[in-house]
Every structure is written in structure tokens, then in C-alpha cells.
N, C-alpha and C positions, 0 to 999 in steps of 0.2 A: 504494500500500500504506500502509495507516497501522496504530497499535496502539490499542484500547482497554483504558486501566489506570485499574484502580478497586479500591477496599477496599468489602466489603458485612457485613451481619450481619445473621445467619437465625436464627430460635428456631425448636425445635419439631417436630423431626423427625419425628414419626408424620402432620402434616399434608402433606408434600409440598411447601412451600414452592422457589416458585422468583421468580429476576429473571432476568429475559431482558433484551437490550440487540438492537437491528436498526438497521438502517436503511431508508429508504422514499424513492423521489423522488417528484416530480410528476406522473407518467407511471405512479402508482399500482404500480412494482416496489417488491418489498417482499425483504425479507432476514434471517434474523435471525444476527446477530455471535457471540452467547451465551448460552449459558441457566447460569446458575449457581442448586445447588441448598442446601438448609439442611444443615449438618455437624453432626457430633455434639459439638464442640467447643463450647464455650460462650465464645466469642472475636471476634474481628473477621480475616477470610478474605479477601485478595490474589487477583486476576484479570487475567489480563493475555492479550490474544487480539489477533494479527493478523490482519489482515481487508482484501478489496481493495473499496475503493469503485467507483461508477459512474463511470467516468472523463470519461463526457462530460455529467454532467448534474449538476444542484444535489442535495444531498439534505437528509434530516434524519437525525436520531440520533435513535431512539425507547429506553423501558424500560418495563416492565411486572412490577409483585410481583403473584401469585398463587398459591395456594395449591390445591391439587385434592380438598382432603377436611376434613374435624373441620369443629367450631366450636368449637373452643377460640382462646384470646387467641394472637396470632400477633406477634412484635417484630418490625419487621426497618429498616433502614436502608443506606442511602448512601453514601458519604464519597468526596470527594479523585478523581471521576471527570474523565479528561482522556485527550484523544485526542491524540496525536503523528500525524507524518508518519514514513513509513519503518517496520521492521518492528520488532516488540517485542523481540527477540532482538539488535540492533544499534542501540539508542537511544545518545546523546550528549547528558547533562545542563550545561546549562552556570551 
């Protein structure tokens, strides 16, 4: 079990704006962890999702921004993304 925590920021809410986060091994299984979408806030939005990985196999971490409509100017970013072991709910900072 581990958690994926991250801070994102979406503009633009009539476009459907989304970041999805998955994972994927070599053996072409695919997953996706989270799809987070654009709020109506004009701010920077927290995410935090446990999630079991493939226990016997290597993976990767993928992320994907898209959007499903307009062509208007779309912001969006990243921040502070970092995967723990163990579930989001009983982390231990040290």
C-alpha cells in the first residue's frame, strides 16, 4: 500500500480540465491512482489517494493534464508530488 500526495492547480472550469496520476508495469497492466479535476477556486488544491501497487512487479508512476473541450488558454501545474509507503491516513513524518 502506499499514498500518493500532491498539491495541483487547474484554471478554467467550463473546459473540463483534468490530471490523472496511474501506474503501469512492464507487462503492459495499466491502473489509474487518480483523476483530479479543475475547482472553482482560484487557488492551489491538496490530493492525497491510497493506492495498492503490483506487489510483484516493477512499475512506473505515470500523469496526464487534459482537458475535454474549449480552446481557450488553460493554467495548470504540479507541485510537491511524492509517494510514501503505507496508507495516507497513517503516515509518520519525520
Amino acid at each position: 500500500m502506499h499514498c500518493l500526495d500532491f498539491y495541483f492547480y487547474l484554471t478554467n472550469t467550463d473546459n473540463d480540465a483534468v490530471i490523472s496520476f496511474g501506474w503501469k508495469t512492464n507487462t503492459t497492466r495499466k491502473e489509474t491512482i487518480v483523476e483530479v479535476t479543475s475547482q472553482i477556486d482560484n487557488k492551489w488544491q491538496h490530493s492525497k489517494t491510497t493506492y495498492i501497487s503490483p506487489s510483484s512487479e516493477i512499475y512506473q508512476v505515470w500523469f496526464r493534464m487534459r482537458r475535454t473541450a474549449g480552446n481557450t488558454a488553460l493554467f495548470h501545474a504540479l507541485d510537491e508530488s511524492k509517494i510514501f509507503e503505507g496508507s495516507c491516513g497513517i503516515l509518520s513524518f519525520y
